[in-house]
C-alpha positions as CSV (number, residue, x, y, z in Angstrom):
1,X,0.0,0.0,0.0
2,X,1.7,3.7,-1.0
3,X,1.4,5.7,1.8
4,X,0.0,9.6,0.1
5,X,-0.9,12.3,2.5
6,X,-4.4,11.2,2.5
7,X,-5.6,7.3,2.8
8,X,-6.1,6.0,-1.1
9,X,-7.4,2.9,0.5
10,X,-10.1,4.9,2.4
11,X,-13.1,4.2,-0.2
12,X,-12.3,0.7,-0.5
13,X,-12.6,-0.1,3.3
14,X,-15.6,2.2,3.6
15,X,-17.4,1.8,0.5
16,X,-17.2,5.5,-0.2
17,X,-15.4,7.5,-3.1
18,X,-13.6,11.0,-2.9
19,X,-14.5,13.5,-5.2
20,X,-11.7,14.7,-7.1
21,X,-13.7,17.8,-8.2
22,X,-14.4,20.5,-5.7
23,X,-17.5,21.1,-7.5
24,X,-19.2,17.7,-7.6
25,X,-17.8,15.7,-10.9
26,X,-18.7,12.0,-10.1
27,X,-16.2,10.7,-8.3
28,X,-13.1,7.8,-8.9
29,X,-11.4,5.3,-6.6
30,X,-7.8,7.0,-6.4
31,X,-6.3,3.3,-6.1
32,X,-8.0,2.5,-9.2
33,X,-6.8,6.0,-11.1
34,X,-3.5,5.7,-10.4
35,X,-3.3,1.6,-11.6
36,X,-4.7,2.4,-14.7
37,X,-2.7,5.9,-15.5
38,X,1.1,3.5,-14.0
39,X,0.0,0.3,-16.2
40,X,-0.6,2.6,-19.2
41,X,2.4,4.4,-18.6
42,X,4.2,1.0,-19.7
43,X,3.2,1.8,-22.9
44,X,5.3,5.0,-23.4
45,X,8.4,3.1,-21.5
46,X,7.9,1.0,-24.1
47,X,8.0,3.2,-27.0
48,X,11.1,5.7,-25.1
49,X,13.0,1.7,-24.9
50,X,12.8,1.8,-28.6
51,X,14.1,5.2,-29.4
52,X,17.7,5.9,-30.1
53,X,19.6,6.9,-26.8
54,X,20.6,10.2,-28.7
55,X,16.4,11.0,-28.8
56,X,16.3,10.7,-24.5
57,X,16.8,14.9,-24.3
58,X,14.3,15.6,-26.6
59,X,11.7,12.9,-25.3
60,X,12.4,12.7,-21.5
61,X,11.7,16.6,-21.7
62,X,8.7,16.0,-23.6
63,X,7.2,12.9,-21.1
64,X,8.7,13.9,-17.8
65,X,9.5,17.4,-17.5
66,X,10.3,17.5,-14.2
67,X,12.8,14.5,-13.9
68,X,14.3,13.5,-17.3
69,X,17.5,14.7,-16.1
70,X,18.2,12.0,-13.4
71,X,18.4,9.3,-16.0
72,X,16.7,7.7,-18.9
73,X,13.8,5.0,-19.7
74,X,15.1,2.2,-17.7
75,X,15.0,4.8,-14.5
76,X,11.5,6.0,-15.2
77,X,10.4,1.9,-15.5
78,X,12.2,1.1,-12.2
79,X,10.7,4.1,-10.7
80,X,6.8,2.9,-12.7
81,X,7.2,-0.8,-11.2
82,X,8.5,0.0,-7.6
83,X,5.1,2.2,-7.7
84,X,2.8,-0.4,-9.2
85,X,3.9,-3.0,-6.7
86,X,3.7,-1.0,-3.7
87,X,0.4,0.2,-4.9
88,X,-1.3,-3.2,-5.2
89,X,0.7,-4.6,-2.2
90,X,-1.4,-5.4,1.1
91,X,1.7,-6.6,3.3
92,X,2.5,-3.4,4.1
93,X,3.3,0.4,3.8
94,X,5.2,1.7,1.3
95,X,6.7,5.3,1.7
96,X,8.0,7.4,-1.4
97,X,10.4,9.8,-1.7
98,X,10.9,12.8,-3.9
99,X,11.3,10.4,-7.1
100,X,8.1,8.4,-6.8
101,X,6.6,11.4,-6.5
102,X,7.7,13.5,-9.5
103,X,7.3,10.6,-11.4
104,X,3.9,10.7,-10.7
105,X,3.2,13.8,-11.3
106,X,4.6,13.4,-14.8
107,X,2.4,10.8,-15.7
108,X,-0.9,11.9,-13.8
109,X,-0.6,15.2,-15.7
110,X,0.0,13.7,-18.8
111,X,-2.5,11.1,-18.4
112,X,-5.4,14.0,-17.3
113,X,-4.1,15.7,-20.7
114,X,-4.8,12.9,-23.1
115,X,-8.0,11.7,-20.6
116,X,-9.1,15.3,-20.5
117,X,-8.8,15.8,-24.4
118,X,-10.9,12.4,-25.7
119,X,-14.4,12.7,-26.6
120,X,-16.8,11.1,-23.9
121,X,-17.1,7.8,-25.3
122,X,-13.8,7.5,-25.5
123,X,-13.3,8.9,-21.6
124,X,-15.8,6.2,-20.5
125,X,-13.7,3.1,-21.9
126,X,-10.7,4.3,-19.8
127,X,-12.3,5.8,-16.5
128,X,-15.6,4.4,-16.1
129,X,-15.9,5.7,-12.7
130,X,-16.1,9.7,-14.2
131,X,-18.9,9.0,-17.1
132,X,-17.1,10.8,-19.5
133,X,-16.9,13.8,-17.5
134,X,-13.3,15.7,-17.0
135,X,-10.7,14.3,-15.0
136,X,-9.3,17.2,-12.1
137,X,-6.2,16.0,-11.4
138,X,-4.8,18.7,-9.7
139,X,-7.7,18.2,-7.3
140,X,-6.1,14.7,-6.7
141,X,-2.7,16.1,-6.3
142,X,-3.7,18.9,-3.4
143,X,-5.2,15.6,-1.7
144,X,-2.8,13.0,-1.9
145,X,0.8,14.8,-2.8
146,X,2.7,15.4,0.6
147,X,3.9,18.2,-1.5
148,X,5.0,19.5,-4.8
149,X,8.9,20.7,-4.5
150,X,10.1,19.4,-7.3
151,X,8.2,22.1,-9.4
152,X,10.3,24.2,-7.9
153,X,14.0,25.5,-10.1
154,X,17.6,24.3,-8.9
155,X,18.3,28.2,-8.2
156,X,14.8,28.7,-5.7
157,X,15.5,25.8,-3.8
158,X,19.2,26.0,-3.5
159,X,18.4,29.6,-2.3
160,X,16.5,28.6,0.5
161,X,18.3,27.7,3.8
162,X,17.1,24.2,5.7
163,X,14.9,25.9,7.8
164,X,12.9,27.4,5.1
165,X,12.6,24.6,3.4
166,X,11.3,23.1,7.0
167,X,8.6,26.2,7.4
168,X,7.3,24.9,3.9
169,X,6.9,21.8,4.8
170,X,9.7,20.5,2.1
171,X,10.9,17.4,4.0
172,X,10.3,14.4,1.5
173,X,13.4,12.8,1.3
174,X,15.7,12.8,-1.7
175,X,14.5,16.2,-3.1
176,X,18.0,17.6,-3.4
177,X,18.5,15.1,-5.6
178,X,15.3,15.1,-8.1
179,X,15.7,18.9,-8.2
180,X,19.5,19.1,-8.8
181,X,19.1,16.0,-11.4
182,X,21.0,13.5,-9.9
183,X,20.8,9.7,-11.0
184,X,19.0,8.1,-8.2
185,X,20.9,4.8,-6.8
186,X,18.9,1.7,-6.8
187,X,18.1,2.2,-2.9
188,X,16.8,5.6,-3.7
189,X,14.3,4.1,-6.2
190,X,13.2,1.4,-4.1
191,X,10.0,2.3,-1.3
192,X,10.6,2.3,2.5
193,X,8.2,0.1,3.5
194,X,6.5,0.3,7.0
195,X,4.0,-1.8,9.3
196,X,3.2,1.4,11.2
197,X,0.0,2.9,10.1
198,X,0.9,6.2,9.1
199,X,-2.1,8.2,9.5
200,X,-3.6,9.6,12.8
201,X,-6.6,7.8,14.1
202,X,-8.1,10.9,14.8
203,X,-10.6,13.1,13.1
């Protein structure tokens, strides 16, 4: 189980589904969003595998904005399978860092794009749950996103000293490294997993 700010899992123990728009679109399981935007992200690994390693600039810029430079396809599918199995695992907690979590954003904004930008029949086959209406996925990612630092530039984080970085809350681990574009080592891509529930047990 990822462990997000907010309890995915929520709506599947309760029966009940979040809203991911503030102004009453139907709503979607977040578990079931976020398997069906990582396992179609295999797809585009796919097609980036079978580019020429010269084209990884160009098309890691293109498909993840915020974290081509820390390495190329084979990062991004460590990084997409390391998510998909502590998404569907019940064992235990998984905790991301800074990676996961740009990663993610890469794909859920790109997947809300192309989601957002099919005609309704076409939204229905893929999200179900919405009835072909728009996808809000920066809704989702105010909910569930401990936080969003790696939008930020090297030179406006770099500028900041550690206790401004504390007062924003910026204390995912490994965000000096996504934001600086460091190649993440294979412990850096793996999740910390946890028995501890991680969220208070009261409202």
């Amino acid at each position: 189980m990822l462990a997000f700010k907010k309890n995915i899992y929520s709506s599947q123990t309760t029966g009940s589904l979040d809203t991911l728009d503030a102004l009453g679109a139907p709503a979607i399981d977040p578990v079931e969003l976020l398997q069906i935007a990582l396992k179609d992200e295999r797809e585009t690994i796919d097609f980036l595998e079978r580019q020429p390693r010269d084209y990884w600039h160009e098309d890691g810029k293109k498909f993840y904005p915020h974290l081509y430079r820390v390495g190329g396809p084979e990062i991004m599918r460590t990084l997409l399978e390391n998510l998909l199995e502590g998404l569907e695992s019940k064992s235990c907690w998984h905790h991301m860092n800074t990676y996961h979590y740009c990663f993610l954003y890469n794909v859920l904004i790109r997947f809300s794009f192309n989601y957002n930008h099919d005609n309704r029949e076409e939204r229905k086959a893929v999200l179900p749950q919405l009835k072909g209406g728009p996808l809000n996925i920066k809704t989702f990612i105010k909910q569930y996103f401990k936080d969003t630092v790696f939008l930020l530039t090297p030179d406006q984080y770099n500028a900041m000293s550690g206790e401004e970085k504390l007062k924003k809350g910026f204390d995912c681990p490994h965000q000096f490294g996504v934001i600086n574009g460091l190649m993440p080592t294979r412990e850096e891509m793996q999740l910390r997993q946890s028995n501890d529930y991680p969220y208070s047990i009261y409202v």
